[in-house]
Steps between C-alpha positions, in 0.01 A plus 500: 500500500678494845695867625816470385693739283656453188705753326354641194860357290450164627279219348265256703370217278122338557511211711759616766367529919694801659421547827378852722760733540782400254647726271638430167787735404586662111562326222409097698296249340287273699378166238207335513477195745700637789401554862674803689357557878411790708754801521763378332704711287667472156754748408521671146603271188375195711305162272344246663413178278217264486433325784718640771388554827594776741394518866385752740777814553732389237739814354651449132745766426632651188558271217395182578291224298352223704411214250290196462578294765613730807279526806586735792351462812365822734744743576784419237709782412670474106770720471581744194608300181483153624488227278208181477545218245261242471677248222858352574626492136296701281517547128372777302370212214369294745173554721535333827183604660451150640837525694495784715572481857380628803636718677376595901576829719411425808297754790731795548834414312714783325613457182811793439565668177612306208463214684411162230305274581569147330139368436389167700738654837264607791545756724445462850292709741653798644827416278699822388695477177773720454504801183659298210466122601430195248313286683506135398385333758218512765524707771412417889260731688698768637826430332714790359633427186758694294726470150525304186458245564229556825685402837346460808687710743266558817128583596243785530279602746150607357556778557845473213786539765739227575469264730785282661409164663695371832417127605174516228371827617495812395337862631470731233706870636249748305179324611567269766303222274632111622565244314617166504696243265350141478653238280654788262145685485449868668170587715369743570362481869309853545266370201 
């Protein structure tokens, strides 16, 4: 068994790889066939289903269940009560296993609180969508996103402030970070 804690509330089924230094908050259940990396962190009253896969750093707040289907990537930040699905039209009478969709989180996006998440839409790296968004469709690396439906208003920095480009550049005001715009794609060029 790795070092990683688990509150004494919460439940951690066999066949689940948590790695050193995360904790597991009260009242979370972790089910069998998942992978969660190193020092992440999963607030209280959080599930994560078969065969998701969490990276390195990743912090789940409050009330959140991540199901069948989602991966996030290191460094991906879920916000208090946001919402995964994994089947577009799903019926109470009728299993529909075989349909789910994937769903991606990319390195380092923000997901706000009570954001949805349509399943099958990907979020790009670095993204930042705002508390209360439906997002329907995917999302470009550092794009900021906000409302119902999800519109694309702007771009983040890394480091989450906004960043305004001028003739396909941009230099990010917090962190001095550059970045340029080629054919409708942001990059990042301090790698």
């Amino acid at each position: 068994m790795g070092k990683y804690f688990v509150h004494e509330s919460s439940y951690v089924d066999d066949g689940v790889k948590v790695g050193d230094g995360t904790n597991i908050w009260h009242f979370s259940h972790i089910m069998s066939g998942c992978e969660i990396g190193q020092k992440c962190n999963l607030g209280q009253n959080v599930v994560i289903s078969p065969g998701v896969k969490l990276g390195n750093g990743v912090k789940i707040q409050n009330n959140v269940s991540v199901y069948t289907g989602v991966t996030c990537e290191d460094g991906v930040f879920l916000g208090p009560s946001c919402v995964f699905t994994n089947v577009i039209n799903p019926r109470s009478f009728i299993e529909r296993k075989s349909e789910y969709k994937d769903t991606i989180i990319k390195k380092g996006a923000s997901i706000g609180a009570n954001v949805t998440i349509v399943c099958g839409n990907n979020i790009g790296k670095y993204a930042l969508i705002g508390a209360g968004t439906v997002v329907t469709k995917d999302v470009p690396d550092y794009a900021l996103i906000v409302g119902n439906p999800g519109k694309h208003i702007g771009y983040v920095c890394k480091c989450g402030e906004k960043i305004n480009f001028e003739n396909n550049k941009a230099t990010c005001v917090a962190c001095s970070l550059e970045y340029v715009m080629d054919d409708n794609k942001v990059i990042c060029k301090n790698k």
